[in-house]
C-alpha positions in Angstrom: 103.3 125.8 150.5 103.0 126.0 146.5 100.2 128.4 146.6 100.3 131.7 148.8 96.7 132.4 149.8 97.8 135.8 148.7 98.2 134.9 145.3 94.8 133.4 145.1 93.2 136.7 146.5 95.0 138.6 143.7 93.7 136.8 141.4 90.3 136.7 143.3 90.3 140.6 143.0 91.5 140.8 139.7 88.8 138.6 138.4 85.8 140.9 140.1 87.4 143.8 137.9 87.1 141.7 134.8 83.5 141.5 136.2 82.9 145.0 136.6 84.8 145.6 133.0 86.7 148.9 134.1 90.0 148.4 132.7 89.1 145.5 130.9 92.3 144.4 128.6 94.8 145.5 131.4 93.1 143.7 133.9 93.0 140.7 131.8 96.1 140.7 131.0 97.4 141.2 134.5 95.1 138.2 135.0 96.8 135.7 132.4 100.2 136.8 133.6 99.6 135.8 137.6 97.4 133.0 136.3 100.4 131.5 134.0 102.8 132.4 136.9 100.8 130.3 139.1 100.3 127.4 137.4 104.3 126.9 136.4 104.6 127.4 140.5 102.3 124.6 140.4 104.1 122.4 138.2 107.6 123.2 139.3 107.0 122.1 142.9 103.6 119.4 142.3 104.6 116.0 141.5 100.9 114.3 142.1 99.5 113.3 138.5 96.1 114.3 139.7 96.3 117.5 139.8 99.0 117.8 137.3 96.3 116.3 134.9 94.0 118.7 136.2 96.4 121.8 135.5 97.0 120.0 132.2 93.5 120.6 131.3 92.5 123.7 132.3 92.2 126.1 129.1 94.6 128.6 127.8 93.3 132.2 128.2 94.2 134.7 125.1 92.7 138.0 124.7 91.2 138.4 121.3 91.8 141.6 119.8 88.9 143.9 119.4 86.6 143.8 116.6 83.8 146.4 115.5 81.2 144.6 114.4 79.0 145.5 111.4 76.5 148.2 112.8 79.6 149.9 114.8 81.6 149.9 111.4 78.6 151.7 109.7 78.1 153.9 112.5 
């Protein structure tokens, strides 16, 4: 099996946190690192061009860094 229904849960979870925003850069950065492990599990063991296209499409996730805006900067 490529995908442990385990691994899916984690992420699952992890994603509700992001929701919640507690611990928001950890958790998305704990988020991008399973999510990137996942999908080179994918590609190392998928040969199927469907859904190799389909991982090829899927967006790249990168935290911005934080940025005050205006009013926070004059506060």
């Amino acid at each position: 099996m490529i995908i442990d229904p385990q691994q899916l849960e984690e992420l699952e979870y992890l994603a509700d946190q992001l929701e919640s925003g507690d611990y928001f850069e950890q958790n998305t950065r704990e988020f991008i690192r399973r999510a990137d492990a996942l999908k080179a599990r994918i590609y190392r063991h998928c040969d199927e061009p469907d859904i190799l296209d389909l991982l090829d499409r899927l967006p790249e996730i990168e935290l911005q860094p934080y940025r005050r805006s205006f009013l926070e900067q004059m506060l």
